[in-house]
C-alpha positions, 0 to 999 in steps of 0.5 A, a space after each residue: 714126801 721125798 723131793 725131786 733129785 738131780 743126783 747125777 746118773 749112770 748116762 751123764 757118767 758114760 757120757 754115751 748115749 744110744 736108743 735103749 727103749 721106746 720113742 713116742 712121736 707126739 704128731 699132729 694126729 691125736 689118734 696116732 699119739 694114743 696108738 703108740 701109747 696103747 700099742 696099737 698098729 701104727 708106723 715105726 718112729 722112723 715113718 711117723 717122723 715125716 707125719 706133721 709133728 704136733 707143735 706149741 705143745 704147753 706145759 699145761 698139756 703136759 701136766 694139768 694145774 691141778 697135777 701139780 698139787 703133787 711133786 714127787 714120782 706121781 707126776 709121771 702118772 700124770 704126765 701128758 694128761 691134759 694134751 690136746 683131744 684128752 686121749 692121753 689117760 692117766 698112767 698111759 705115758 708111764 706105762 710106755 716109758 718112752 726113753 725119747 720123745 719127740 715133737 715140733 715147734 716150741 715145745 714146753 710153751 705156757 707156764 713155767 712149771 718145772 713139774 713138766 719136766 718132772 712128769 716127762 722124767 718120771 715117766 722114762 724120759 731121757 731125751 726130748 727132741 723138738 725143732 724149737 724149745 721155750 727159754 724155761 722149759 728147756 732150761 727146765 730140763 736142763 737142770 734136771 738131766 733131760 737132754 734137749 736136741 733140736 738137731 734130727 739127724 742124731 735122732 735118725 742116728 740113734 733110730 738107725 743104732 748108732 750109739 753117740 757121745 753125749 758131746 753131740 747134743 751139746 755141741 750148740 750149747 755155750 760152756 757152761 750149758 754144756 757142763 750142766 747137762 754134762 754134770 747131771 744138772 745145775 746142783 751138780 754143776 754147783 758140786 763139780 763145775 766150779 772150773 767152769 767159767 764163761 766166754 765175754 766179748 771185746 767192751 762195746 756199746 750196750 743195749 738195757 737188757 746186756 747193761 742190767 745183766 753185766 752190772 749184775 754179773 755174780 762174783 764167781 764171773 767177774 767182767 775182765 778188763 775191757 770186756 762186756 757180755 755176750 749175746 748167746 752165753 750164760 752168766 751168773 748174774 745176782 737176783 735183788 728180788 725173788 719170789 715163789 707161789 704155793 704152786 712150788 714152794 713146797 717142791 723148791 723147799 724140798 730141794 733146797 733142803 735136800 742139797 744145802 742141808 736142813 739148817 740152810 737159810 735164806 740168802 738176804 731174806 729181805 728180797 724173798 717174797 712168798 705169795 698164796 695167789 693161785 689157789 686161794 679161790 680153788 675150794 669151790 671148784 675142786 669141790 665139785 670133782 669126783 676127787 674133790 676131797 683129796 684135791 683141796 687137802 692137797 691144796 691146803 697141804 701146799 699152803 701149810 708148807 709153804 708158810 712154814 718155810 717162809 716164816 723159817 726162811 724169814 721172808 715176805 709172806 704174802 697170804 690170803 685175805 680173811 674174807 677169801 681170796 689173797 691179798 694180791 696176785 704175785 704180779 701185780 703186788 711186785 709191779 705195785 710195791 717192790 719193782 724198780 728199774 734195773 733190777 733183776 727179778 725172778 719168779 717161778 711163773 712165766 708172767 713175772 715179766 710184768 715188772 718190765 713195766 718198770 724197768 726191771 729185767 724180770 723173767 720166770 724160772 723153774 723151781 730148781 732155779 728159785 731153789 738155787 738162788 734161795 742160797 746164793 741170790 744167783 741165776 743163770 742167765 744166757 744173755 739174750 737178743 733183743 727185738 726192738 718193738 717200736 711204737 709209733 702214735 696213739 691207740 684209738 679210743 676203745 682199744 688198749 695194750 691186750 690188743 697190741 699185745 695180740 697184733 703183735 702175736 700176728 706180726 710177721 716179725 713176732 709170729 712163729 719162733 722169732 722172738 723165743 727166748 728174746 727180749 722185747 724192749 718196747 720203745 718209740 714215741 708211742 710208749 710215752 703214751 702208755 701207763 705203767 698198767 698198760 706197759 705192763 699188760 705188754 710185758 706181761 703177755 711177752 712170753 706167749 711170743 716165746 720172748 724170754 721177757 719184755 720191758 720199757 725203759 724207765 722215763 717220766 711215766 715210770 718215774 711218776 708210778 715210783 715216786 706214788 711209793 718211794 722217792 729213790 729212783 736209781 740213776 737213769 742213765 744206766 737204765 737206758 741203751 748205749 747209742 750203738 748197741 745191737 739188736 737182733 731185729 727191729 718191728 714197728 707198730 703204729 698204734 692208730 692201726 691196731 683194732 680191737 682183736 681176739 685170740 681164737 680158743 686153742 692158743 693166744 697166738 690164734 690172734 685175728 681182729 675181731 671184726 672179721 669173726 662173722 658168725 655169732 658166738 654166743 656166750 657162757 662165761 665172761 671173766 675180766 680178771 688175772 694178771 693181765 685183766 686185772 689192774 686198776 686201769 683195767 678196772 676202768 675200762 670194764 666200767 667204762 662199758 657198763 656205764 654206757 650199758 647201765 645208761 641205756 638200760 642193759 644188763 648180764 642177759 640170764 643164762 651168761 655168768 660175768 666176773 670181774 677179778 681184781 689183781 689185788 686189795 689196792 685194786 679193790 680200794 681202786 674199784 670201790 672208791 671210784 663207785 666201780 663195785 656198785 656199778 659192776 652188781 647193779 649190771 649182774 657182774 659179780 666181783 672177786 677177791 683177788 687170786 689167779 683163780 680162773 686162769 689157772 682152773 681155780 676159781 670162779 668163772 671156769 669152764 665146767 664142760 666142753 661145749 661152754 664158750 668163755 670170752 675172757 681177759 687172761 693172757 692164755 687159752 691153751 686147752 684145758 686151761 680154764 676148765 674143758 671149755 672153749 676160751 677166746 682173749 679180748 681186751 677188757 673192753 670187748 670182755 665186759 661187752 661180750 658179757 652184756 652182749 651174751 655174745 662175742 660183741 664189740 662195744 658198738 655191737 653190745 648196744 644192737 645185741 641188747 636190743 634184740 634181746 
């Protein structure tokens, strides 16, 4: 199977750019989406760009998870496939090929998956304009030669036949930004843009996040005399931890081979980690499609060829159990035993922000990226703003961090594209209430406000969770803020306030409080599990509900199926010796191994048709996520509720509900 290339092509070299094929207007209207694809009668794109435009489109939009078993040209059949109502059909993009498409608001949200910005190449696209993009998506495209423009005047331009410099889609972008696209992509920019150096500004106060990056500064941008970092250019920094899933190991390893030859090995392998968590639990589910056959050869493909290139690479593999299952999901393994404050962490899945509970800089990448840095141990990092999250109190009992976490999606300073590619620092007396469990479902759910990651700095609790594995902390004092130092914005978030909330099916940023969901929704599937729902102090909460209902005599109703997903085998020895496991069946839960499994529409607890409702733990509902279904994201508590409830309940709701049942 041949790997993506980033070889550099004729439009990089001529440095022009003009409107040579089609443009697909990805508006709000589905209908007039598969019009264009289909060449039905619609507007010219000139008309259709003063239609609504479709906006948060996700990455699983663009390519379904199961699409990413492959990692060659066949991503462009597939690409768009899952885009919301499903009336893009496998091919159809490819077959248009638009040269330019177009669309709104945070485009390229959700998962870090490079294969996005594959399918959308292999498909005919060159140009992706939007009116905001996420950090890794358009990073993405950058290092794969897709030009990224929030700037709809060139776009009238290039519709009106103008023909303009490939300086103009450049122009808001830093040095070296602007030579990676100029280059083709980072490999080329590796090839030819050594020359290339970056701005710093004059030495000042530091927040954490520029204290990390700066002390990480890779020798190829030393930090001159008297200078520090600036806010908005980019950096090669040096990554102590790096890590990959089966999802993309193979694509990544097929990069690394193909631009640092067959005999390249791992940079310090000691700091790689390899995890199969993502498809250890897909068998079953995939069985039951019409390709099911070819989906699970294609599965155990990805699994065969990522062990091999661990063992040759000399990293950590991080497997899957005998008895089903992994050994852990690649989160909550790094957050259990391998995070420590200030470290930088890279990791090709957008939740590896996680590690911010701890302290860590630790943030997603793309397989390029993870290629890259395989090599060197760099990343490329444009130093970010930082929006300081203050938390003030304490959470009332019956509510946690998954809430907070869905307030703030709703908060006026975090909603719509404020935060994206920024870093949420939470701080304020209200952190000292917080575990490191809880700090990390904060961290983890950072990305869905478009944040590039979150994080703590580290204090006593962190110290605490560090010395349960190792004595050595790093020195605290450069782990903290310079008095002084800048940030973009500051949201205040007073904890007793904060209620227990939903996120509405469709997208987590759909956040309401629960309370104010009148009618009733009945129940199909519950699920307590991923990276987000599925740590010990999870595990606590989910029992902390089924005990009260096993007092008073209630159970999983007939015709509702209720999983509980541990995130790793610690978890599991956390759940069994506190007597949780027995508790969970004895009420009609059913207990999974740990893997990434429903949340990416690989295991047990996914949706099987549209019309199935799931109340689940997870951190994202965009459509097709989960299998066809509708899902709505609540905290633990409210998921093991819903599950005795058959309805979306509260814990105080659960007990009249089970009543009249």
């Amino acid at each position: 199977m041949r790997p993506p290339s980033n070889a550099r092509d004729e439009d990089f070299e001529e440095r022009r750019i003009s409107l040579r094929g089609n443009v697909l207007v990805l508006t709000e209207d589905t209908d007039v989406v598969a019009a264009q694809l289909s060449g039905g009668p619609v507007p010219g794109p000139a008309e259709l760009l003063r239609a609504p435009l479709m906006n948060n489109i996700s990455t699983d939009e663009i390519i379904p998870g199961w699409c990413c078993y492959w990692y060659d040209e066949k991503l462009g059949d597939y690409a768009y496939l899952g885009l919301r109502d499903k009336k893009v059909t496998e091919g159809a993009l490819k077959s248009f090929a638009p040269q330019i498409i177009v669309s709104g608001e945070a485009k390229g949200c959700g998962s870090s998956r490079e294969h996005a910005v594959y399918a959308e190449k292999y498909a005919g696209v060159e140009v992706v304009f939007a009116r905001s993009f996420e950090r890794i998506y358009e990073q993405n495209c950058r290092n794969v030669g897709i030009i990224t423009c929030t700037d709809f005047d060139l776009l009238e331009s290039l519709l009106d036949g103008e023909e303009l410099p490939l300086e103009a889609f450049t122009r808001r972008a830093n040095n070296i930004e602007r030579a990676i696209v100029d280059l083709g992509g980072l490999f080329g920019f590796n090839r030819e843009g050594s020359s290339i150096t970056p701005e710093f500004a004059a030495a000042r106060p530091l927040n954490v996040v520029e204290k990390i990056l700066q002390g990480a500064l890779s020798p190829r941008n030393p930090l001159p005399e008297d200078a520090s970092v600036s806010v908005g250019e980019s950096y090669f920094v040096t990554t102590d931890v790096r890590f990959s899933h089966e999802y993309v190991t193979p694509m990544a390893a097929g990069m690394f081979a193909q631009q640092f030859g067959p005999d390249a090995r791992l940079a310090e392998p000691d700091s790689c980690y390899f995890f199969q968590d993502h498809l250890s639990l897909a068998g079953p589910v995939l069985k039951r499609r019409p390709n099911g056959d070819q989906l699970i050869a294609r599965v155990d493909d990805l699994g065969v060829r990522q062990r091999e290139f661990a063992e040759l690479g000399g990293g950590h593999f991080i497997g899957p159990r005998e008895n089903g299952g992994s050994q852990a999901i690649c989160h909550n393994h790094i957050l259990e035993h391998v995070a420590r404050p200030g470290d930088v962490i890279i990791g090709t899945d957008s939740h590896t922000c996680t590690a911010g509970a701890v302290g860590a800089l630790a943030f997603g990448v793309g397989a390029t990226d993870i290629a890259n840095s395989w090599y060197n141990r760099e990343i490329l990092v444009k130093v970010p703003a930082v929006v300081r999250v203050e938390l003030d109190g304490v959470l009332r009992p019956g509510v946690c961090a998954k809430d907070v976490m869905l307030n703030l999606l709703a908060h006026p300073g975090i909603e719509g594209s404020r935060t994206l590619g920024k870093v949420l620092l939470f701080t304020g007396s209200g952190a000292k209430s917080l575990s490191v469990d809880e700090r990390a479902t904060l961290c983890n759910m950072a990305v869905e406000a478009g944040g590039m990651t979150a994080m703590f700095e580290a204090d006593d609790i962190t110290r605490a969770h560090l010395a349960r594995r190792t004595p050595a902390l790093p020195d605290a004092a450069a782990l903290t803020s310079d008095p002084g130092a800048d940030y973009a914005s500051t949201v205040t978030v007073a904890l007793d306030t904060v209620e227990p909330m939903v996120a509405l099916p469709g997208d987590p940023r759909n956040a309401v409080p629960l309370a104010s969901v009148h009618e009733e929704i009945r129940v199909d599937k519950a699920y307590g599990g991923s990276c987000t729902g599925g740590k010990a102090e999870d595990m606590d909460m989910y029992a902390s509900v089924f005990r009260l209902a096993r007092e008073q005599g209630l159970s999983v109703p007939e015709g509702v199926q209720a999983y509980i997903q541990v995130g790793s085998e610690a978890v599991m020895d956390h759940a069994a010796k506190h007597g949780y496991l027995d508790l969970f069946e004895q009420v009609g839960v059913t207990v999974l191994p740990p893997s990434c499994g429903a949340c990416i529409n690989a295991g047990p607890g996914v949706s099987e048709r549209p019309d199935e409702i799931t109340v689940s733990a997870q951190n994202r509902n965009f459509p097709g996520r989960s299998g066809p279904g509708q899902v709505y994201l609540t905290s633990p508590y409210v998921v093991a509720a819903s599950a005795i409830a058959g309805r979306l309940s509260s814990v105080e709701d659960m007990f009249t509900a089970g009543a009249r049942s």
